[in-house]
N, C-alpha and C positions, 0 to 999 in steps of 0.2 A: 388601655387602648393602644394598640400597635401603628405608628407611621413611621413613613420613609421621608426622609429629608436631602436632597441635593443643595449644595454650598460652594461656591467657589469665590475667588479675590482676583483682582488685575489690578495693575500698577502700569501705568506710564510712565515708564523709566524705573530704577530701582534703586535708591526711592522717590517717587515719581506722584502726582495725581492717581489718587489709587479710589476704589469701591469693591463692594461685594456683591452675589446675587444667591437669594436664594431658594429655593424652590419645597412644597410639604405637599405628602401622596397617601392616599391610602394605601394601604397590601394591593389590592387590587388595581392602581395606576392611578384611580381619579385625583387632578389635582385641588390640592384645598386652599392652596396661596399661593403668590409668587412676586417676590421683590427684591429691588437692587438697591442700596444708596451709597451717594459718595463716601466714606472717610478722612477726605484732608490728602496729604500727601502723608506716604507711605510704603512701605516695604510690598512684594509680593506676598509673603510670607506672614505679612500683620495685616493683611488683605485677606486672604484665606482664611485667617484666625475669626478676624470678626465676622466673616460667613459661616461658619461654623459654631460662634456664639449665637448669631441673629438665629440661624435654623433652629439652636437648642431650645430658645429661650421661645420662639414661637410653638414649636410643639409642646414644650411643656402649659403655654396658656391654653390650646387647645385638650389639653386634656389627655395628655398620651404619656402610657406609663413605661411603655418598650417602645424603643427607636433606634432605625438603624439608619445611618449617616454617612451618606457615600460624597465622598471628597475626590478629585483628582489630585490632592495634593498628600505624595507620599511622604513627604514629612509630617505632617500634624497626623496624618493615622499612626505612623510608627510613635510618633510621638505617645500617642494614644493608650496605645500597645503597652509602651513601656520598654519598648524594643530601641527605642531613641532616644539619650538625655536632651532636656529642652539647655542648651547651650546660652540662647543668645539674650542678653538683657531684657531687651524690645519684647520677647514672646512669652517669656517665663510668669507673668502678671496674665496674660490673655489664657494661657495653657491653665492656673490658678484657676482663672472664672469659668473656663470651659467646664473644667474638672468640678470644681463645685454644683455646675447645672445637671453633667451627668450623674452626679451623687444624688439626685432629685428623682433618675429614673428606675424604674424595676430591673431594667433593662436595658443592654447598649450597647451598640453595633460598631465601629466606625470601619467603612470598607474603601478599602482607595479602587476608583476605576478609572478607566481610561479618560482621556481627555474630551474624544468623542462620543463618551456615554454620559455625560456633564455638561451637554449642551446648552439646558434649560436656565441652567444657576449661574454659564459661563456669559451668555445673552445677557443678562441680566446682570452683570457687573459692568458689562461694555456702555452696555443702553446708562448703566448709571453714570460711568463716568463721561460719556458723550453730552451730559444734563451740567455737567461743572465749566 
């Protein structure tokens, strides 16, 4: 089964009160979930990650064996890629588990877009951390 996943992370401050939001679509746009929750205090960057875990880990309960993962954050796709070394302490454990969830699927996407086409997963980290 093929789904689309949007993922994003926010931080107040850096590092700051931080959350994630993430959002699962079918091909055809219907949405099948959509949730934020806080993390603690946190990096941007490790804000992102665990939206990017949450999204994996939800599609793969759902049943989805190819998945494409659109993130506004050009670091964890390059990361992705393999085009970026994961450098920093903090992310190299998150990148780990990502990695291991995408080993689960047939298939896998990760596309970075713009920040205004990540509205839905970006809402949804706000709304989260506005709940702390």
């Amino acid at each position: 089964m093929q789904l689309i996943a949007y993922a994003d992370g926010a931080s107040r401050g850096n590092p700051g009160p931080a959350a994630y939001g993430a959002a699962l679509y079918t091909p055809d746009g219907e949405e099948l979930d959509a949730w934020g929750n806080p993390i603690g205090r946190a990096t941007n960057n490790v804000a992102e990650y665990h939206g990017a875990i949450a999204a994996v880990e939800a599609a793969l309960e759902r049943g989805a064996t190819r998945l494409e993962l659109r993130l506004d954050s050009e670091l964890i796709v390059r990361q992705l890629e393999g085009r970026y070394r994961v450098k920093h302490q903090q992310l190299k454990p998150l990148f780990e588990q990502l990695s291991a969830l995408i080993d689960q699927l047939d298939a896998f996407q990760p596309t970075h877009v713009r920040r205004e086409l990540n509205t839905r997963a970006d809402a949804l980290a706000n709304e989260a951390l506005d709940r702390t």
